[in-house]
C-alpha positions in Angstrom: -44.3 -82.8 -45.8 -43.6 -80.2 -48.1 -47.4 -80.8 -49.7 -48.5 -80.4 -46.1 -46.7 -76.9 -45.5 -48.2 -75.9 -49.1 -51.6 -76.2 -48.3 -51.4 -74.6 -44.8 -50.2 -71.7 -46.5 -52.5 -71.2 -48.8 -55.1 -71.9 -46.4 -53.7 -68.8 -44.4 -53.7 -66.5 -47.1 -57.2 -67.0 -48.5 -57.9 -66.8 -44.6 -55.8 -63.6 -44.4 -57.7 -62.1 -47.8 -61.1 -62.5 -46.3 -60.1 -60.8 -43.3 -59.1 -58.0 -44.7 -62.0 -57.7 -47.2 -64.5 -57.7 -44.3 -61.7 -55.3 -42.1 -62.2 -52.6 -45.2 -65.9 -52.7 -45.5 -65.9 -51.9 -41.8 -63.7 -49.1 -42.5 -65.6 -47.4 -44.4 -68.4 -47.4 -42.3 -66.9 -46.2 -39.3 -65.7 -42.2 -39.4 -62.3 -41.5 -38.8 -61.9 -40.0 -35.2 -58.5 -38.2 -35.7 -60.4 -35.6 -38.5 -62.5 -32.7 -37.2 -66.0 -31.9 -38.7 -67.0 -28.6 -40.0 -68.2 -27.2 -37.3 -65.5 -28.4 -34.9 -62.6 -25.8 -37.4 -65.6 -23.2 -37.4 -65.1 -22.7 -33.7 -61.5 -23.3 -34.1 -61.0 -20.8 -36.3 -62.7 -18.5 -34.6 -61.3 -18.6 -30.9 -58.0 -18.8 -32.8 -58.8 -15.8 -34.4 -60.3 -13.8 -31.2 -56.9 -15.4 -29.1 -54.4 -13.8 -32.1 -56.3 -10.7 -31.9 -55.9 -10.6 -28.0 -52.4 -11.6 -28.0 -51.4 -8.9 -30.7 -53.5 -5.9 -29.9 -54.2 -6.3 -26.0 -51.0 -9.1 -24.1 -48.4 -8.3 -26.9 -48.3 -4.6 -26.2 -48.3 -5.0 -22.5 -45.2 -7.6 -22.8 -43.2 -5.6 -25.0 -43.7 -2.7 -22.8 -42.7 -4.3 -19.6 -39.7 -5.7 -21.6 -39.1 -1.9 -23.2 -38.7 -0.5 -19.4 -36.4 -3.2 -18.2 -34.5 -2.6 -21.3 -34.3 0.8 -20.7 -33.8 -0.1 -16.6 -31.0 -2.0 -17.2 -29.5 0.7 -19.6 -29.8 3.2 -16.8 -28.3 1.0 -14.6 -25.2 0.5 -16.5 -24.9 3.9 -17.3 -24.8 4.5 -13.4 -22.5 1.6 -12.9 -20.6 3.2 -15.7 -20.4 6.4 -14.2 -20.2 4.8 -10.4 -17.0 3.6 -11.6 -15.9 6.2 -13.3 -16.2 8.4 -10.2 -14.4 5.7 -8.1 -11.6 5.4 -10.5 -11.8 10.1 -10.2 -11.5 9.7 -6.4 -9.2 6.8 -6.5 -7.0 9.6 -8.7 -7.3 12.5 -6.2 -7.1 9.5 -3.3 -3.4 9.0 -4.5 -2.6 12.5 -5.1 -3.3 13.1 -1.6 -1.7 10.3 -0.6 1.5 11.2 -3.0 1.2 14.9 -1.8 1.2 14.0 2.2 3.9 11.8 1.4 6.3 13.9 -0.4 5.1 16.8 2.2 5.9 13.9 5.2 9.5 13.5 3.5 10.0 17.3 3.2 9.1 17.8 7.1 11.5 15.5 7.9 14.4 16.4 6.0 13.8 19.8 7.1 13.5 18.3 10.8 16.7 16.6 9.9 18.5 20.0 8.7 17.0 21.5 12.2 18.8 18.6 13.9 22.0 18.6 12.2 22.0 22.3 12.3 21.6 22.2 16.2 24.0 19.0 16.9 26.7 21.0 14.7 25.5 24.3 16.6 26.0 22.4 20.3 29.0 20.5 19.0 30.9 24.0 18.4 29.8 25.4 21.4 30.8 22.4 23.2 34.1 22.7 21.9 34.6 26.3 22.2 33.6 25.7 25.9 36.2 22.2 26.0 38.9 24.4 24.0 38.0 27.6 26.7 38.3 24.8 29.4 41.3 24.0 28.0 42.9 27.4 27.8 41.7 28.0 31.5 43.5 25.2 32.7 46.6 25.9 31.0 46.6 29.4 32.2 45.8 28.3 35.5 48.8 25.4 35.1 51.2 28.0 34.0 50.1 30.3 36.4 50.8 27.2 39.2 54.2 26.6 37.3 55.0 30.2 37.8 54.2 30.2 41.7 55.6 27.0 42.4 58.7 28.2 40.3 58.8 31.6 42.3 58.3 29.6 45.8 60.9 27.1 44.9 63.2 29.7 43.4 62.7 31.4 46.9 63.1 29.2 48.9 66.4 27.7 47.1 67.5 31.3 46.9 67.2 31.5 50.6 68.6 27.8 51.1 71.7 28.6 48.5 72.3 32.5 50.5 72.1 30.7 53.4 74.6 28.1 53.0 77.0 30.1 51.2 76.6 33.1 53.9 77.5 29.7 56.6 80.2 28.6 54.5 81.7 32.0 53.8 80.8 33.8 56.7 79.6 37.0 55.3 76.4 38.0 54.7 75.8 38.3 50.9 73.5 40.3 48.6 70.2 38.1 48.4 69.0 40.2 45.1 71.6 39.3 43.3 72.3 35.8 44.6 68.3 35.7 43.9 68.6 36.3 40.3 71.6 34.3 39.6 69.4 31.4 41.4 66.4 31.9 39.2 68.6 32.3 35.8 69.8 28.7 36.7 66.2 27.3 37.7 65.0 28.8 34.3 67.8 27.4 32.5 67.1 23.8 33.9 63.3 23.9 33.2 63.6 24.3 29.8 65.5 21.3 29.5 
């Protein structure tokens, strides 16, 4: 069996060998189709040539300009946002300066309002008791002035009450001026106590 495997094998290679001794000769007669011919890089080189020369000297120039201006357009526009924001930040400033200033005047109106208000409840409050404490003095003059009359009315009539028993009792008529004063020394007397 081994014998057998042997010569299959080496009937394979010399099989093999003259297949590729007739595959080479072939080879060699038939052109390679990957490689150009001459005059195939002849016009390669030159529409490579004529497309470098438009791309630098006529599509380059053009593209690097356009790119130039939105360099320079996007510069300018940050240097507006910059200053944009540097004006808002300004006005923001003066924004709450007003804002500080219209406070601090709004606090000052009404303190001052406040002042005004105490001022004028003090102002009313004193008048308001000058007028209660004239009131006051009114109506103790007035009561004083009642005490006095009802004093004077009742020493009067008990002057003419006492004169006029005592004349019954005693059967004389007396002297009511004197009688009178020794009747309002007593009332006085008991009213103070």
């Amino acid at each position: 069996m081994l014998a057998s495997i042997l010569v299959l094998a080496a009937e394979a290679s010399t099989t093999a060998a003259e297949l590729l001794d007739q595959a080479a000769g072939d080879a060699e007669a038939v052109k390679n189709p990957i490689l150009p011919t001459v005059n195939e890089m002849l016009y390669a080189a030159i529409f490579f040539i004529a497309l470098w020369t438009l791309m630098k000297f006529v599509l380059l120039p053009r593209i690097t300009s356009v790119m130039d201006g939105r360099t320079d357009k996007i510069r300018d526009d940050l240097a507006a946002a910059e200053a944009a924001e540097t004006e808002r930040v300004a006005k923001l400033a003066q924004y709450e300066a007003g804002l500080a200033g219209a406070r601090a005047e709004a606090v000052s109106i009404i303190e001052a309002t406040r002042a005004e208000g105490d001022a004028e409840r003090r102002t009313q409050i004193t008048a308001a008791e000058a007028e209660v404490a004239a009131a006051r003095a009114e109506a103790a003059a007035e009561i004083a002035d009642a005490k006095a009359r009802a004093r004077s009315e009742l020493t009067g009539s008990i002057t003419d009450i006492a004169v006029g028993a005592a004349e019954a009792v005693i059967q004389m008529p007396l002297d009511r001026a004197a009688q009178g004063r020794i009747v309002e020394d007593y009332v006085n007397s008991s009213g103070k106590n």
